[in-house]
FIKOLZA-1660 file (N, C-alpha, C; in steps of 0.1 Angstrom, whole numbers, plus 5000, padded with zeros to 4 digits):
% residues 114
   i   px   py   pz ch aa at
   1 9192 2081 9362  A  X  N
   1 9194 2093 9369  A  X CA
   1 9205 2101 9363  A  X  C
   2 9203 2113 9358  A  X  N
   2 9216 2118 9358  A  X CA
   2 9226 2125 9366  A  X  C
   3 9237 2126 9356  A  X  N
   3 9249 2130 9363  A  X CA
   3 9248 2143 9368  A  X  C
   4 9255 2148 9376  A  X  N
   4 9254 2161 9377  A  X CA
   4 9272 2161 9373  A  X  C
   5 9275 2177 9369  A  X  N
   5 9288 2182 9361  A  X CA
   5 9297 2182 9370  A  X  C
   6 9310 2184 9359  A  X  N
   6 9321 2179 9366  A  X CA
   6 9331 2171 9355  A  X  C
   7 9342 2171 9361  A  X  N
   7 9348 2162 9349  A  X CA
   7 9355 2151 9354  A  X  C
   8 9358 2139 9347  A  X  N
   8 9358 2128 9351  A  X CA
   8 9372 2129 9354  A  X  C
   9 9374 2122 9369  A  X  N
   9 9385 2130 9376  A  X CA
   9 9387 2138 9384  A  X  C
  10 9377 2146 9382  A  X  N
  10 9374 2157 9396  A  X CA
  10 9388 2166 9390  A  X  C
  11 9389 2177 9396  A  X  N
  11 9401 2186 9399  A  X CA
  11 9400 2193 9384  A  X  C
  12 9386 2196 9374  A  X  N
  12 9387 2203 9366  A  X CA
  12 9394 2194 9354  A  X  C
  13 9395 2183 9354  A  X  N
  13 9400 2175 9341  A  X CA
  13 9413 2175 9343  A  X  C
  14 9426 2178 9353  A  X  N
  14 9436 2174 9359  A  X CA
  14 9435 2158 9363  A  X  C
  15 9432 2148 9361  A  X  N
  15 9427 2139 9362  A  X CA
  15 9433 2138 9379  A  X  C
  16 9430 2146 9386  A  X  N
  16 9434 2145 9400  A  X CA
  16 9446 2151 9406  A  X  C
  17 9450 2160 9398  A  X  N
  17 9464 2164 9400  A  X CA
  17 9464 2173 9409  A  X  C
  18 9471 2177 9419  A  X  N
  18 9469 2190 9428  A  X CA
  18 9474 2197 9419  A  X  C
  19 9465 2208 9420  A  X  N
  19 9466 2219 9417  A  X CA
  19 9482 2234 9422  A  X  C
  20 9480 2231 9432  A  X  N
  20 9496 2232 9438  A  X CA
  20 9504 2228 9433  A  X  C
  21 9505 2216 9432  A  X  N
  21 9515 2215 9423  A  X CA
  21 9519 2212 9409  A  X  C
  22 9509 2215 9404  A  X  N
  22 9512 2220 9390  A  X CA
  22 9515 2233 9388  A  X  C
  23 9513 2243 9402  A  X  N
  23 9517 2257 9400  A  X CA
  23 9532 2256 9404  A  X  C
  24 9534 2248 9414  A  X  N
  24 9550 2250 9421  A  X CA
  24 9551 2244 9409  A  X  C
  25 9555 2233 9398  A  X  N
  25 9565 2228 9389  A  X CA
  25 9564 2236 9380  A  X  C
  26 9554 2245 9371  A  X  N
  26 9551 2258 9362  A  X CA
  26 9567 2266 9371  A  X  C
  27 9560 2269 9385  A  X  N
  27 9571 2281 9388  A  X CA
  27 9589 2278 9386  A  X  C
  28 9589 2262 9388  A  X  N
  28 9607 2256 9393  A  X CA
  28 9607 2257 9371  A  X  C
  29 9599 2254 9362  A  X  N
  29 9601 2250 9349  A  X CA
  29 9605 2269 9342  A  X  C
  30 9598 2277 9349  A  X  N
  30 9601 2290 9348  A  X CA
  30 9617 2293 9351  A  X  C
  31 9617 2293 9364  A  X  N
  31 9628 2294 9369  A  X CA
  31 9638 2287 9359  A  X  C
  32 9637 2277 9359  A  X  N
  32 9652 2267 9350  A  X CA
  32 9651 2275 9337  A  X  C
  33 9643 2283 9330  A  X  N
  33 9636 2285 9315  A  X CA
  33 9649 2302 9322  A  X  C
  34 9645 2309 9327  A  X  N
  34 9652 2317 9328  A  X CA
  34 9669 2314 9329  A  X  C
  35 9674 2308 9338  A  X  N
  35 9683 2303 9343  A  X CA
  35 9692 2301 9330  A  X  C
  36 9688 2290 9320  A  X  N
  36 9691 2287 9309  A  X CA
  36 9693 2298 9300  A  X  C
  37 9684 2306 9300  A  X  N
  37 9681 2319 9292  A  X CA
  37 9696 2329 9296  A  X  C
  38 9698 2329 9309  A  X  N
  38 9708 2340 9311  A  X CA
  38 9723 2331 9308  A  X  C
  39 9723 2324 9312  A  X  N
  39 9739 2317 9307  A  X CA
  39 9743 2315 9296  A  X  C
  40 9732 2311 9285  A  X  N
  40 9734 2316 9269  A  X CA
  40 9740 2332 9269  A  X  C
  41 9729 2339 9274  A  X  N
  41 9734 2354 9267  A  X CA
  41 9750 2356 9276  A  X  C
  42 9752 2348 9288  A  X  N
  42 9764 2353 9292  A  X CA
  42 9778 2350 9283  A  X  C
  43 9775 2339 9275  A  X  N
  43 9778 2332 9267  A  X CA
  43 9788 2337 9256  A  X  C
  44 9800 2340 9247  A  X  N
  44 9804 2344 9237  A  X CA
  44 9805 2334 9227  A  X  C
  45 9800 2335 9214  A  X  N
  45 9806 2330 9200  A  X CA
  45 9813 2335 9192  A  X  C
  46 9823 2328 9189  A  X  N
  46 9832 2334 9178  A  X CA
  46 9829 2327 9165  A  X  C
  47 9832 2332 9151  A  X  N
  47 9834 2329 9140  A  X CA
  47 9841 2332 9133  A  X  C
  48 9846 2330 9117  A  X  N
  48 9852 2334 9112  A  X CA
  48 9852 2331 9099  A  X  C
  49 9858 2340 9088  A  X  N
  49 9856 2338 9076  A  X CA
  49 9869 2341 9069  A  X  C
  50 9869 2339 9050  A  X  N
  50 9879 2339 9046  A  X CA
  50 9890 2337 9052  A  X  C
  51 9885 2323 9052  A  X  N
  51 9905 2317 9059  A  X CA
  51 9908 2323 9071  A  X  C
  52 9899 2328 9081  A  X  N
  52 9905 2330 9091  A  X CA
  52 9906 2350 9092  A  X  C
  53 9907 2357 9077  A  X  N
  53 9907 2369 9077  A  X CA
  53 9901 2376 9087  A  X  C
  54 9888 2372 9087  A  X  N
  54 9883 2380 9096  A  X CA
  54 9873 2371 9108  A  X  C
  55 9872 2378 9115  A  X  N
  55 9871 2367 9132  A  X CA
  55 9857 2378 9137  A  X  C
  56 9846 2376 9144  A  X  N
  56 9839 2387 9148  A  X CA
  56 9835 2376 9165  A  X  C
  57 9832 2383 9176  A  X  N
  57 9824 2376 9185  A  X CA
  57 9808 2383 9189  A  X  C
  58 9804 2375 9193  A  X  N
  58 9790 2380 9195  A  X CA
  58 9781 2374 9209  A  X  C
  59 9776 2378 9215  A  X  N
  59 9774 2375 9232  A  X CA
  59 9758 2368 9225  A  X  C
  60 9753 2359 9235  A  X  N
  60 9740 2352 9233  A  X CA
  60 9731 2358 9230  A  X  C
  61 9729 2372 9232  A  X  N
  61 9723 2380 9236  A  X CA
  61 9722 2386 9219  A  X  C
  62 9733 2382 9208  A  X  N
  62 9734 2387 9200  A  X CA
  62 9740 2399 9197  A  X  C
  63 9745 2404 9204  A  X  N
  63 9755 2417 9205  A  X CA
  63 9768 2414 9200  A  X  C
  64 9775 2424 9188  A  X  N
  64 9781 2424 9180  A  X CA
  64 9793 2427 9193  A  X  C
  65 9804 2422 9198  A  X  N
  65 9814 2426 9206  A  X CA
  65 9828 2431 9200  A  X  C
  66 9831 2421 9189  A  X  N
  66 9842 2425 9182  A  X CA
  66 9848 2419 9171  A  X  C
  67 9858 2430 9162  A  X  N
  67 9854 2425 9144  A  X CA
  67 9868 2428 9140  A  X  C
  68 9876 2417 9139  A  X  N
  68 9892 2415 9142  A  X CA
  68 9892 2414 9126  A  X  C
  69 9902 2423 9118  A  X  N
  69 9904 2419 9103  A  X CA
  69 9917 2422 9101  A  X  C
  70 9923 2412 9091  A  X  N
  70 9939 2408 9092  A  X CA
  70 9939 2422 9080  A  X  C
  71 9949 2428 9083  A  X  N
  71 9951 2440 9073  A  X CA
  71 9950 2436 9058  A  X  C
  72 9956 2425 9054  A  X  N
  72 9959 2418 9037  A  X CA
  72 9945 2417 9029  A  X  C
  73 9930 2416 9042  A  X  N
  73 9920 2415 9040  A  X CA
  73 9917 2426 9033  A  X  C
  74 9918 2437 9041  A  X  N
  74 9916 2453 9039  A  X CA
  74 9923 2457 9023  A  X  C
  75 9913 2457 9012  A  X  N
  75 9915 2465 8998  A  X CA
  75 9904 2471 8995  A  X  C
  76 9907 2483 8995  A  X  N
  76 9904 2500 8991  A  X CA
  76 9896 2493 8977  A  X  C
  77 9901 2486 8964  A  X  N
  77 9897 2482 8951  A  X CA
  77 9884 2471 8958  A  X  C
  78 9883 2467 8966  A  X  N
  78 9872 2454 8967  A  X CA
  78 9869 2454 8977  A  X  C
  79 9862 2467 8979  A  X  N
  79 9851 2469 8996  A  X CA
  79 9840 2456 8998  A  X  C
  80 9835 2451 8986  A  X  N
  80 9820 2443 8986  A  X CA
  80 9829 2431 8987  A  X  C
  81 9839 2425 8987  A  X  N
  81 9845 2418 8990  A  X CA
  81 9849 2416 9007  A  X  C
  82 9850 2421 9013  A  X  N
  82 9851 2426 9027  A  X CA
  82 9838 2424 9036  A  X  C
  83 9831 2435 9026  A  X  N
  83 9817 2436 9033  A  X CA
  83 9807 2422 9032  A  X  C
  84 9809 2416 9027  A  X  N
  84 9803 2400 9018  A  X CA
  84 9810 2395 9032  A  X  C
  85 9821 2394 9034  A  X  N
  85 9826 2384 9042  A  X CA
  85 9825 2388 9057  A  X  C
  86 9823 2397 9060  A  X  N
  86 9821 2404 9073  A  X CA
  86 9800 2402 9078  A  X  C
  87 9795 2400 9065  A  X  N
  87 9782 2397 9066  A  X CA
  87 9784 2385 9069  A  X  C
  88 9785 2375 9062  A  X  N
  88 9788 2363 9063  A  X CA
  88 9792 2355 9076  A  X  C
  89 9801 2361 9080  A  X  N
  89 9811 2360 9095  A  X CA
  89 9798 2361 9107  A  X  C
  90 9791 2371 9105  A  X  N
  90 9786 2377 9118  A  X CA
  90 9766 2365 9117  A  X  C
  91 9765 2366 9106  A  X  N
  91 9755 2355 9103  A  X CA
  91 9757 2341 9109  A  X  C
  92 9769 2341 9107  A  X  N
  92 9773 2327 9110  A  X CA
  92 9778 2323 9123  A  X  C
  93 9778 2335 9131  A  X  N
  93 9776 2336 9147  A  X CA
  93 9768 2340 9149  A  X  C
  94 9761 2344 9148  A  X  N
  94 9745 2345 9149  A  X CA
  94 9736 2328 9151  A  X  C
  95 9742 2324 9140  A  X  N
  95 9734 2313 9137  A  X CA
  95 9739 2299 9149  A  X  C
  96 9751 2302 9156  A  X  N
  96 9756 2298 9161  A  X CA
  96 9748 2296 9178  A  X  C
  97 9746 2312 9177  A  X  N
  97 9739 2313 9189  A  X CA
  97 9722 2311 9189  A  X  C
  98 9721 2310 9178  A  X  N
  98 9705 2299 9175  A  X CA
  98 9706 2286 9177  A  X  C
  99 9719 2281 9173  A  X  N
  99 9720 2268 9179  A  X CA
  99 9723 2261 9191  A  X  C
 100 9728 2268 9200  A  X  N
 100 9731 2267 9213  A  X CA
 100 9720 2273 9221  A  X  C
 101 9713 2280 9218  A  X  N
 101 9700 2284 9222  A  X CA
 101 9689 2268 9218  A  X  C
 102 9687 2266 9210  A  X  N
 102 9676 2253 9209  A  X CA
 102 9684 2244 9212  A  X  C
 103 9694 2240 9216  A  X  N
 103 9698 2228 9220  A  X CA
 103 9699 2232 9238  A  X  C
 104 9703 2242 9243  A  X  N
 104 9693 2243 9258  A  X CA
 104 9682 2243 9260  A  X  C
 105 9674 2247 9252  A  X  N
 105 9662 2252 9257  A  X CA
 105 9650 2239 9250  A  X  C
 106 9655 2228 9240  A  X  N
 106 9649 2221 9237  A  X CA
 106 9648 2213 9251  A  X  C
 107 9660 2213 9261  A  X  N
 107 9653 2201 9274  A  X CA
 107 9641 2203 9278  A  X  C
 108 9636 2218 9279  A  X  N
 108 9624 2220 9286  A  X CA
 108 9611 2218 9275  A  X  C
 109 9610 2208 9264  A  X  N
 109 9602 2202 9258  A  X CA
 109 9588 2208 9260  A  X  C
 110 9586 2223 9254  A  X  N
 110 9572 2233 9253  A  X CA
 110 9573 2235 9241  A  X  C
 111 9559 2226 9238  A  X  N
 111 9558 2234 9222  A  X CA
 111 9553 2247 9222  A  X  C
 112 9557 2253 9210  A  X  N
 112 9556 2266 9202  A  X CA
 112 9567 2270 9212  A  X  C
 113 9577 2268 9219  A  X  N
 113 9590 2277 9222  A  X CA
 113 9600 2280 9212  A  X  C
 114 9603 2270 9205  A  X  N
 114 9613 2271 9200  A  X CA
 114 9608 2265 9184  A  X  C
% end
């Protein structure tokens, strides 16, 4: 005789799982996914380059806040010198806050997030 349809398991191939509550833990895994999300960007990183010359901070959020340069840095003859290091500086808080970003957000173990 055959079967009539359906999937083995019942509940749509949830192998029995309420349905409920796979929507309440989606909603509590959202919630934490946010939660996490805002305390990073509240977040400041600092870096710095040549020896300390120059210092920049930057919010999670990636927002440039501020770009501290020791005067001795500052030569009028070697702008790309400056500019090289001030790139450098702010990359490398940047990168900072990529990494503090996947190291929170790796707990919530969803692939293609991160």
């Amino acid at each position: 005789m055959a079967r009539r349809g359906g999937f083995p398991g019942g509940m749509g191939g949830f192998g029995g799982m309420n349905l409920n509550n796979l929507m309440k833990e989606a909603k509590k895994m959202q919630a934490d996914l946010e939660k996490t999300q805002s305390e990073i960007s509240a977040q400041e990183f600092e870096s710095s380059a040549g020896g300390g010359a120059i210092t920049v901070k930057v919010t999670g959020d990636k927002v440039l806040k501020e770009v501290k340069l020791k005067p001795e840095i500052v030569d009028p003859d070697d702008v790309e010198m400056l500019q090289d290091l001030i790139i450098t500086c702010v990359n490398d808080a940047f990168g900072k806050v990529d990494s503090a970003t996947k190291q929170q957000m790796g707990k919530f173990n969803i692939p293609g997030l991160m």
